[in-house]
C-alpha positions in Angstrom: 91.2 124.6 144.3 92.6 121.6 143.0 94.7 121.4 140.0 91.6 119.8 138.0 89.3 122.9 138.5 89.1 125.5 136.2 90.0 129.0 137.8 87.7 132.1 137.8 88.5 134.4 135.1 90.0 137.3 137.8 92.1 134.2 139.2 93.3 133.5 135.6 94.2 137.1 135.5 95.7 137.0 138.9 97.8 134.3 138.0 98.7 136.0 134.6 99.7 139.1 136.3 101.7 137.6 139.2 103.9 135.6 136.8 102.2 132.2 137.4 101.9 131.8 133.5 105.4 133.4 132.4 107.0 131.7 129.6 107.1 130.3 126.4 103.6 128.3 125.3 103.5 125.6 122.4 100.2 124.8 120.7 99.5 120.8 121.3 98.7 120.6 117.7 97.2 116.8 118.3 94.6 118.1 120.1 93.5 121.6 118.8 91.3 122.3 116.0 90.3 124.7 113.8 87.0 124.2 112.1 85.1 126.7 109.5 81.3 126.7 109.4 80.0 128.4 106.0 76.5 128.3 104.4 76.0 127.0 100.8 73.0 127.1 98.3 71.9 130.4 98.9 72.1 129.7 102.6 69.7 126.3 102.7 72.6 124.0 103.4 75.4 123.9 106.1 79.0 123.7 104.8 81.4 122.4 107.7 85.6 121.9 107.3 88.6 121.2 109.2 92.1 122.7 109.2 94.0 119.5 109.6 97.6 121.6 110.0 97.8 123.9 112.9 100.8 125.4 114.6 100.9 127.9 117.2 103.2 129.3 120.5 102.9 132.0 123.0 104.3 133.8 125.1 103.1 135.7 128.6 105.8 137.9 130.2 106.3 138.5 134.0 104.2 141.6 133.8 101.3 139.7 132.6 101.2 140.4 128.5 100.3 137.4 126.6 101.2 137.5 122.4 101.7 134.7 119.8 100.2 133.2 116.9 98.7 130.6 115.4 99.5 129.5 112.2 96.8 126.9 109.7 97.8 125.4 106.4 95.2 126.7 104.2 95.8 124.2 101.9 94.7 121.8 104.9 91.2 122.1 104.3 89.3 119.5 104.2 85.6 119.3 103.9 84.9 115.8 102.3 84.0 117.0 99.2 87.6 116.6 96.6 85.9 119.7 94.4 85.1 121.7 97.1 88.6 121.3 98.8 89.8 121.9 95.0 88.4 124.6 94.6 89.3 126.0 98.2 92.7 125.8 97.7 92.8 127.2 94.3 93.5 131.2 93.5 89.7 131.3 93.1 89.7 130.9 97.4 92.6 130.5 99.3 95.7 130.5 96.8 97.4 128.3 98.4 99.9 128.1 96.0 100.8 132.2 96.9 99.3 132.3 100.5 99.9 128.8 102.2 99.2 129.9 105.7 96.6 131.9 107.9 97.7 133.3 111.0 96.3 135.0 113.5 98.8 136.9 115.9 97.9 137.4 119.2 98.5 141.2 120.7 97.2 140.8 123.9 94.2 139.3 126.1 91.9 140.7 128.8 89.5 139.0 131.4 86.0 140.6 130.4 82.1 138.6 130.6 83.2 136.0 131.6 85.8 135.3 129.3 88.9 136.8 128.3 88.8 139.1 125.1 91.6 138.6 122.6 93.1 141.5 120.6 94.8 140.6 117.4 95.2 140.4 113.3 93.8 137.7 111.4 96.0 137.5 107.8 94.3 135.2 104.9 95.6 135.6 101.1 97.5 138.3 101.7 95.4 140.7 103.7 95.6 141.3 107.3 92.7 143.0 109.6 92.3 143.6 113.1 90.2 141.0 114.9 88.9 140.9 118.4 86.8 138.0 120.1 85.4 136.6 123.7 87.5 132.8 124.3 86.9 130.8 127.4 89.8 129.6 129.1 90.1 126.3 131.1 93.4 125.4 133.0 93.9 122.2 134.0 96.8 120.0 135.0 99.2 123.1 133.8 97.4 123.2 130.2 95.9 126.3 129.0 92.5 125.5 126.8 91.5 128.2 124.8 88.0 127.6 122.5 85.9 130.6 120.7 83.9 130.9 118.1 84.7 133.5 115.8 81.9 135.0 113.1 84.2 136.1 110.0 83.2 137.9 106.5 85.4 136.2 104.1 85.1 139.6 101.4 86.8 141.1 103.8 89.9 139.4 103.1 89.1 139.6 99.2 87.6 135.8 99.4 84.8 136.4 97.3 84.1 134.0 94.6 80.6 132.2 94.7 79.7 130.3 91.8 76.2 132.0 91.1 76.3 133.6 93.9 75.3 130.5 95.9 78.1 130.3 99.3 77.2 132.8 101.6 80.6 135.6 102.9 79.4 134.7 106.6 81.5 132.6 108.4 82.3 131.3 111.6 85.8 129.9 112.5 85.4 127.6 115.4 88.7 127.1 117.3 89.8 124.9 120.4 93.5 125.4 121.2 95.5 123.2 123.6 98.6 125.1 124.6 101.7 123.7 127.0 104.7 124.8 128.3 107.5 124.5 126.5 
């Protein structure tokens, strides 16, 4: 295998486990993203956004355990609509100005379908809930690439104002993280 393939998931374990991928990680926040996908008008019309602030590390001991976080600037948001973002950022949504930041902090990660399932808590405004998803993982050229897409109910973090009841509490947070040694 050259050092442009992508490993098999039970080689990507392998290499966790044997201490390949010890160390501290840094998120290459240049080239990761973290998008939100949200329905609008009682569902008719697609709502898409972009974090534009995203921080992030990790660490993977000897023994193989992987945690971190990722952090996003809530008040980052940006989905080309001034009112919309305005509205976002405001105590109606994402009070920014008492909650800046949504983190998600990684607990631990498992090879499993085809993927590798990440255990963790996702915190927005305040509240903080166990959350568990499928990622693919590519490593290339020393780079670990991480990219999920993560379905979220927003009431579930106490996110639920809809003027007349038109955005829809479905979401899916789309993420693609670059990480590097550091």
């Amino acid at each position: 295998m050259t050092a442009h393939e992508e490993p098999a998931i039970s080689d990507l374990q392998a290499s966790v486990q044997d201490g390949a991928f010890a160390g501290e990680w840094a998120l290459d926040a240049a080239r990761s993203e973290v998008l939100l996908e949200t329905k609008h008008t009682w569902g008719l019309r697609p709502v898409h956004g972009v974090f534009r602030k995203v921080a992030g590390h990790g660490t993977v001991t000897a023994a193989g355990h992987v945690t971190g976080a990722i952090t996003i600037a809530a008040g980052s948001i940006d989905t080309k609509s001034k009112m919309r973002d305005k509205d976002l950022r405001s105590a109606k949504v994402f009070d920014v100005a008492r909650h800046p930041d949504i983190t998600y902090a990684v607990e631990g990660m498992q090879p499993g379908n085809g993927a590798v399932r990440v255990t963790g808590h996702l915190t927005v405004r305040g509240q903080t809930r166990p959350l568990s998803f499928d990622a693919q993982v590519i490593v290339i050229d020393g780079e670990v690439r991480l990219e999920t897409r993560v379905p979220v109910n927003r009431a579930d973090f106490g996110l639920t104002y809809s003027p007349l009841g038109m955005a829809s509490m479905d979401n899916v947070i789309t993420v693609r993280a670059v990480f590097t040694r550091r």
